[in-house]
N, C-alpha and C positions, 0 to 999 in steps of 0.2 A: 145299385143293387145287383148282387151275384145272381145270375141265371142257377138252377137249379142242374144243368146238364155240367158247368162247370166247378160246383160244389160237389158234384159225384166227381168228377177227376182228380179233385185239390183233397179228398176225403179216401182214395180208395188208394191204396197202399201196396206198393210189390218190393218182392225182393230180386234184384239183378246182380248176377256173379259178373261184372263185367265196370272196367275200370275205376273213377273214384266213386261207385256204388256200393261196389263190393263190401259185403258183409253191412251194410244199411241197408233198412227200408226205405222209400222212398215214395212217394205219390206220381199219382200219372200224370197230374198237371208240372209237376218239375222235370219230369224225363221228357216230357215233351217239349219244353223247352232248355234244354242242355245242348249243349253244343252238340252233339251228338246225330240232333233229329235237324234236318233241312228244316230251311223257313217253309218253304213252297210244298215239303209232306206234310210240315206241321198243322199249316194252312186247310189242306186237302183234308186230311185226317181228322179235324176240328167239325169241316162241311159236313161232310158222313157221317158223324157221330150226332152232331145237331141236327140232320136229316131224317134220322134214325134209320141210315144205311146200313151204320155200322152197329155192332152191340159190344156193350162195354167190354165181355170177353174179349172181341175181336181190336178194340185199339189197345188191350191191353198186349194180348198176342205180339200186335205189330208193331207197337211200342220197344216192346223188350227183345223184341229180335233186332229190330234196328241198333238199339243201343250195344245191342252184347257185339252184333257183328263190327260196327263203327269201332268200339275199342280193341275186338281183338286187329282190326286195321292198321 
């Protein structure tokens, strides 16, 4: 059975100008796991959000800053 924290990531939808994203939407739970995002932030960033460290804004935030910076690399 899916957790409910990870139905809100697989469910909430961004747009990132930033490599084979561009010009797709996307979900959080895929950007989080693309090549893009470290195992060991992915990891971290999963804790705080099931913590409720973090608030969906913010892994959203840090999500799509990671990815956009990683491809423009």
């Amino acid at each position: 059975k899916e957790e409910p924290w990870e139905t809100t990531l697989k469910t909430t939808v961004v747009e990132v100008e930033a490599g084979e994203f561009r010009g797709h939407r996307v979900s959080l739970w895929d950007l989080l796991h693309s090549r893009y995002i470290p195992e060991e932030n992915r990891k971290e960033l999963l804790v705080l959000y099931q913590a409720g460290e973090l608030t969906l804004e913010q892994v959203k935030t840090v999500v799509t800053t990671i990815v956009t910076r990683a491809a423009a690399a």
